[in-house]
BAPAMI-836366 format. One line per field, with one value per residue: residue number from 0; y, x, z of N, C-alpha, C in turn. Coordinates in steps of 0.1 Angstrom, whole numbers. Atoms other than C-alpha are relative to their C-alpha. Example, Ala and Ser with C-alpha at 12.3 -4.5 7.8 and 13.67 -1.06 7.14 Angstrom:
<nodes>
i: 0/1
n_y: -12/-11
n_x: 9/-9
n_z: 0/0
ca_y: -45/-11
ca_x: 123/137
ca_z: 78/71
c_y: 12/11
c_x: 9/-8
c_z: 0/8
</nodes>
This chain:
<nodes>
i: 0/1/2/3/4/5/6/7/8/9/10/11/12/13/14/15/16/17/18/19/20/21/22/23/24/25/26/27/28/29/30/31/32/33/34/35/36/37/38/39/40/41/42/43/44/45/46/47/48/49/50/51/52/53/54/55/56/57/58/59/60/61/62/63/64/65/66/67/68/69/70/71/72/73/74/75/76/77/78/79/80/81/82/83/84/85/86/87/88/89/90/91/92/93/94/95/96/97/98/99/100/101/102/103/104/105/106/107/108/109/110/111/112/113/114/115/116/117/118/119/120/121/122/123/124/125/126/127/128/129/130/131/132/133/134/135/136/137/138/139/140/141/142/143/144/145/146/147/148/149/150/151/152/153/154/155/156/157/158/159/160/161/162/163/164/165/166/167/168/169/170/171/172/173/174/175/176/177/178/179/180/181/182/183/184/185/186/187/188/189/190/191/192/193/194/195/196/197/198/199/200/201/202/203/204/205/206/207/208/209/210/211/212/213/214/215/216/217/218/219/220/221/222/223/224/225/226/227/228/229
n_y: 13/10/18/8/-4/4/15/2/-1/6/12/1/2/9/9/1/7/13/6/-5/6/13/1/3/11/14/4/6/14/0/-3/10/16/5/3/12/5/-1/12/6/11/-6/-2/15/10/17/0/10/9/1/8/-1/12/-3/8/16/1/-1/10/15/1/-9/6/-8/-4/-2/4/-16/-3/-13/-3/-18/-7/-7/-12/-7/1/-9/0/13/2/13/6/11/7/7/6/3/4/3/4/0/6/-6/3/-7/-12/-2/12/0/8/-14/8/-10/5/-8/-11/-15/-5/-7/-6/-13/-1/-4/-11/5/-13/5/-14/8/8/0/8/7/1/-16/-6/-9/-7/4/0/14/-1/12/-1/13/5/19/9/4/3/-4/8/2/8/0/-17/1/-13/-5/0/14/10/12/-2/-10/2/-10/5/-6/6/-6/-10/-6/-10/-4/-8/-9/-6/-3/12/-8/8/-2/14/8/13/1/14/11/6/-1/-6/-1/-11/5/-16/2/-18/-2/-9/-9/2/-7/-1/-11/2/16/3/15/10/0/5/-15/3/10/1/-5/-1/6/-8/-10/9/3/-12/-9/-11/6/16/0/11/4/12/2/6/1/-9/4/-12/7
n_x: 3/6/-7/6/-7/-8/-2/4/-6/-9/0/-8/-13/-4/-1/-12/-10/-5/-9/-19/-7/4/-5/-18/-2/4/-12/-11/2/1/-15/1/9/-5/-15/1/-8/-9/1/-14/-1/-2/15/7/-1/7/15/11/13/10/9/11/4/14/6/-2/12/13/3/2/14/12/4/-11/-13/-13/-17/-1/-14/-4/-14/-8/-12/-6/-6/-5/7/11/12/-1/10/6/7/8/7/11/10/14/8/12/13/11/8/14/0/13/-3/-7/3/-12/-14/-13/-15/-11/-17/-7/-10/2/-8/6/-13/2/-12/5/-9/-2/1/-4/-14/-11/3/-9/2/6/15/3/18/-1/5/-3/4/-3/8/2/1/0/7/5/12/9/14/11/9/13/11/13/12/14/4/12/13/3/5/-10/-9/-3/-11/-8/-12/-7/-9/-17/2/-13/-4/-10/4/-10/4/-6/1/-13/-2/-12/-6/-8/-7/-13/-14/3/-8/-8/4/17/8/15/6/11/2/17/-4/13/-1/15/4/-5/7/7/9/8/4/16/6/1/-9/-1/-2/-15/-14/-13/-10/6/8/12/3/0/-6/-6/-6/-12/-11/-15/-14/-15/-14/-15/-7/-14/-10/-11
n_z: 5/-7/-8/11/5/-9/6/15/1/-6/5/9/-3/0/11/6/-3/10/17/3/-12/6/10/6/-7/10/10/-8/0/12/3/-4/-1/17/3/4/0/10/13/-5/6/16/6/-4/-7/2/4/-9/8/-6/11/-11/-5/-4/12/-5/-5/10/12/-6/-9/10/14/2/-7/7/2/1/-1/1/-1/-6/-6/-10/5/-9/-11/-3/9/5/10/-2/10/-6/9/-7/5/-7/6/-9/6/-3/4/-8/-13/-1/5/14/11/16/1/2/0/7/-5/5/-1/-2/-10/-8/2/-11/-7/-17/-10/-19/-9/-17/-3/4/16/0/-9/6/0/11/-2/5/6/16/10/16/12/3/16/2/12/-1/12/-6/3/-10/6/-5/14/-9/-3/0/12/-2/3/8/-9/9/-5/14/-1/2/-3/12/-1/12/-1/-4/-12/-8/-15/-6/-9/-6/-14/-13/-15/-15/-5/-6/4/-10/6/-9/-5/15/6/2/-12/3/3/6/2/0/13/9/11/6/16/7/16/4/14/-3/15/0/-9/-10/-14/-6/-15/-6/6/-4/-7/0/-9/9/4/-8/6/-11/-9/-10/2/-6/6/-13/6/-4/10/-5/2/3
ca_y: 638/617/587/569/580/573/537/533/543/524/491/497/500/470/449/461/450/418/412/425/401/369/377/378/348/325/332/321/288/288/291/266/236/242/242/212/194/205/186/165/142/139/152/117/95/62/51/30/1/-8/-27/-15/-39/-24/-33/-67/-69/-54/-77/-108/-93/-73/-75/-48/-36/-34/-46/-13/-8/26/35/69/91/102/136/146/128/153/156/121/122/93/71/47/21/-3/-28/-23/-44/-52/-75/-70/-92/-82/-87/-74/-37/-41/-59/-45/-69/-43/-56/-37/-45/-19/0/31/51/81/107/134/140/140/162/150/177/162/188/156/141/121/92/73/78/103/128/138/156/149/153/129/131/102/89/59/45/13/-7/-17/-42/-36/-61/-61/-92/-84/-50/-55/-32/-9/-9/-46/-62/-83/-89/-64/-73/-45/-48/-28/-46/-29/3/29/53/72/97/122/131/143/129/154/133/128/99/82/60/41/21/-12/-25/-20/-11/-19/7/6/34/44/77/91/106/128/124/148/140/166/152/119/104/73/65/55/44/78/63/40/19/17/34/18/36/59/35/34/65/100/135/127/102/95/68/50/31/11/5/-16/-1/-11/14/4
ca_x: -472/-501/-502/-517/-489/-460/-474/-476/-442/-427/-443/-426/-393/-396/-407/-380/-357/-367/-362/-328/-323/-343/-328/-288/-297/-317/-287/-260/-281/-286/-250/-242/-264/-255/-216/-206/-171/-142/-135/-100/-109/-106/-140/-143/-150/-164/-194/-221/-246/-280/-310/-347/-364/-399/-406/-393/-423/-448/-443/-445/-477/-496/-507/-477/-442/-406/-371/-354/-311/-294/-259/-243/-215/-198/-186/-168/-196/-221/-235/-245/-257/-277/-288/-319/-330/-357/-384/-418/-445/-482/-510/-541/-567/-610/-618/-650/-639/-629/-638/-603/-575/-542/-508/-476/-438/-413/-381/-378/-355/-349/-315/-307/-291/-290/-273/-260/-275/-258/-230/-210/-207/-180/-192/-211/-245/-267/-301/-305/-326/-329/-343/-349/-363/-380/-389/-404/-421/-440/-471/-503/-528/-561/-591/-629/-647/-673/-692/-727/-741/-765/-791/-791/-782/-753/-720/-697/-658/-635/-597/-567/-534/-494/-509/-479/-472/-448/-450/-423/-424/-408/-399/-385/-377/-354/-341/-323/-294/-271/-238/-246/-211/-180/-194/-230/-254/-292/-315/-353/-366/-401/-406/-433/-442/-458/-467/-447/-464/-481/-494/-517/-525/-561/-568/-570/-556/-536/-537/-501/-468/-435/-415/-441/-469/-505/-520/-522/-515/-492/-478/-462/-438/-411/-377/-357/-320/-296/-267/-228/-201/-170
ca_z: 932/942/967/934/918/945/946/911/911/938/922/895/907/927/897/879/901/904/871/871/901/889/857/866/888/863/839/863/870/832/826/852/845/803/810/796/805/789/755/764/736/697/676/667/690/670/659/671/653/671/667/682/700/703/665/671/697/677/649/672/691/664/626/621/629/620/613/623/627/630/626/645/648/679/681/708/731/727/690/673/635/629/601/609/584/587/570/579/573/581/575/588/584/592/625/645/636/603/572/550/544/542/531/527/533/524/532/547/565/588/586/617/643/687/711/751/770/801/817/822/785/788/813/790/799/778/781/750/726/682/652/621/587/573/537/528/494/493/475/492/488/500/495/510/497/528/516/508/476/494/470/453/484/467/482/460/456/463/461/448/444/438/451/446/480/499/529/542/576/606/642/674/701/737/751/772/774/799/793/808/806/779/750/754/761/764/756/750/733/729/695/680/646/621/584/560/523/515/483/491/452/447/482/498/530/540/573/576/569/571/595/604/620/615/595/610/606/640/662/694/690/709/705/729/716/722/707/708/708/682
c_y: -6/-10/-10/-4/-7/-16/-9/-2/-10/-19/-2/1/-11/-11/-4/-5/-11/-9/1/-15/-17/-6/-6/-14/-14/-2/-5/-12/-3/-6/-14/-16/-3/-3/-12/-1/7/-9/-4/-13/3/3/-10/-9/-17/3/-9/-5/2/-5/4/-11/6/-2/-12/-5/1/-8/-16/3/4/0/11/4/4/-4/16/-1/13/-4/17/1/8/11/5/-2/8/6/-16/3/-16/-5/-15/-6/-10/-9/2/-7/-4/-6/-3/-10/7/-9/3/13/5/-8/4/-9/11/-8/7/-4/9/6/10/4/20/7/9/1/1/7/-4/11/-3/11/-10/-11/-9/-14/-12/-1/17/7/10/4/-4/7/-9/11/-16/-3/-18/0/-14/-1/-5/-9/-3/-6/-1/-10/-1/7/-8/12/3/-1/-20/-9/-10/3/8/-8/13/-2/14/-6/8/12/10/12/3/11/3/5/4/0/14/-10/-1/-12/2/-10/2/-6/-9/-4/-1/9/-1/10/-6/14/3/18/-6/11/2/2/6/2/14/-5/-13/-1/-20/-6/2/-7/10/-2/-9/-6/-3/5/-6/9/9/-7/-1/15/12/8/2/-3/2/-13/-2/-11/-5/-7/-3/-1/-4/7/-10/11
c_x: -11/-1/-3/16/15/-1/2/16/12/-3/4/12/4/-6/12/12/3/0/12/2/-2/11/17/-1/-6/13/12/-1/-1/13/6/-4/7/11/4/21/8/6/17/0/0/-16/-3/2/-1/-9/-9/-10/-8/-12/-15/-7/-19/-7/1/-17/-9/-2/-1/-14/-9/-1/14/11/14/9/6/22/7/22/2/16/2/12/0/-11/-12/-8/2/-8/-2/-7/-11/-6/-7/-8/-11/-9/-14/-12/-10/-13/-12/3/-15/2/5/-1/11/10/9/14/11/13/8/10/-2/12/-2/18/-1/10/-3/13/-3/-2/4/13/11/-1/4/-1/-8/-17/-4/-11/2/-14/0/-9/4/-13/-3/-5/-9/-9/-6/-13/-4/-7/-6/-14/-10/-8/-15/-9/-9/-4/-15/-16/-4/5/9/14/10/19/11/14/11/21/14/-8/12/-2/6/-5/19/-6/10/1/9/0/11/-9/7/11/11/9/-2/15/15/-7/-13/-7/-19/-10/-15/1/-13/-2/-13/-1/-7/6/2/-9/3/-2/-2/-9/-17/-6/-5/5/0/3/10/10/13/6/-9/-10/-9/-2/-5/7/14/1/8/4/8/8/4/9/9/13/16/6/14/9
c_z: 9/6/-11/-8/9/2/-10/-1/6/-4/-11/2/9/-9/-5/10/6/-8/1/7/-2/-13/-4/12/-4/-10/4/3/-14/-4/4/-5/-15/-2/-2/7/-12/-11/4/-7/-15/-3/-1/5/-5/-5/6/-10/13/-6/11/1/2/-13/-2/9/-7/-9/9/6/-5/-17/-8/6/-7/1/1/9/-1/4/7/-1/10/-2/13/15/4/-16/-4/-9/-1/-16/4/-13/3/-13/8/-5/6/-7/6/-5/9/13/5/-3/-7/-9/-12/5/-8/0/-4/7/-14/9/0/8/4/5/17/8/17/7/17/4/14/2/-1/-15/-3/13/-6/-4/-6/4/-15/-11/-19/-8/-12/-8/-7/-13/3/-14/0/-6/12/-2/10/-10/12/-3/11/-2/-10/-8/10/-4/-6/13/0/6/-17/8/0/3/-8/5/-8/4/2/11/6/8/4/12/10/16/8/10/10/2/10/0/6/-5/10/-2/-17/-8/-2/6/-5/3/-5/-5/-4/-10/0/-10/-4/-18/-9/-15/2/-11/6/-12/4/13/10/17/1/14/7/-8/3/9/9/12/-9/-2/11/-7/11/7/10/-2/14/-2/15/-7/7/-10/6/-5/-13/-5
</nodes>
């Protein structure tokens, strides 16, 4: 055998071993960190209301936002399906970077479910992980009385009023959330949003969705809830 060969050989056998050795020692901290608390409670625990507070803001600081309330179930402290319902609404008026007036107010909501990836589950506070599905349907209007006819020079009226549209999309996000005291807790998550099928009628886009935000193929988002246990 060649010395080529002999080191060839011997760097292969300590590769392989450690992998073996990484391997039975990642899966042991693996193991570890994912072991959760032993269950010493019923499946269900309760449920929980909540109301987000970061569409509340938006609608007091910006031409859009949301009315937005969620209901959950508690399951054993470690899955929570979730129901989020909401009003969105937005009216834009021109400005210096925009000469469309955009108006829409509609209902939407947002189904799913989150999981306490904490080892201790069972202390109140959470880190966890979700998935939603979201829907919404709603009517537009959208009016320009500023555009200028290229060739004649004449201000031109464009408008389209009751425009029918809806949008299906879909949100992963992780959070947070502590128990400030009894049954209050308080909690933010950071969601990622990505547009499953639209129909935006004859306006070919529109500049907001309820629930969703402003248009895009996807979105980063966030909530902060405060949420009471019952």
């Amino acid at each position: 055998m060649t010395r080529q060969s002999h080191i060839s050989s011997f760097i292969s056998r300590l590769v392989i071993s450690l992998l073996l050795l990484a391997g039975s020692g990642g899966a042991a901290q693996a193991q570890q960190f994912l072991r959760l608390e032993r269950d010493t409670v019923p499946l269900l625990r309760g449920f929980a209301v909540g109301f987000d507070v970061v569409g509340l803001a938006q609608m007091q600081f910006s031409d859009y936002g949301q009315y937005e309330g969620a209901v959950r179930l508690n399951l054993h402290d470690q899955y929570f399906p979730t129901v989020e319902v909401g009003l969105g609404r937005a009216n834009h008026v021109p400005d210096e970077t925009s000469v469309i007036c955009y108006k829409t107010s509609a209902p939407y909501f947002r189904v799913g479910a989150d999981v306490n990836i904490m080892k201790k589950k069972h202390t109140g506070n959470r880190v966890y992980a979700g998935l939603r599905y979201g829907f919404t349907a709603y009517k537009v209007d959208i009016t320009s009385p500023q555009l200028v006819d290229p060739v004649w020079q004449r201000p031109v009226h464009y408008g389209v009023e009751g425009e029918a549209c809806s949008q299906h999309w879909a949100e992963v996000l992780f959070g947070l959330e502590a128990k400030v005291a009894g049954p209050l807790h308080l909690g933010w998550s950071v969601r990622f949003k990505r547009r499953l099928f639209h129909n935006d009628g004859l306006t070919e886009k529109t500049w907001y969705v309820p629930g969703y935000g402003t248009q895009g193929t996807t979105k980063l988002g966030a909530a902060f809830y405060v949420t009471i246990d019952i």
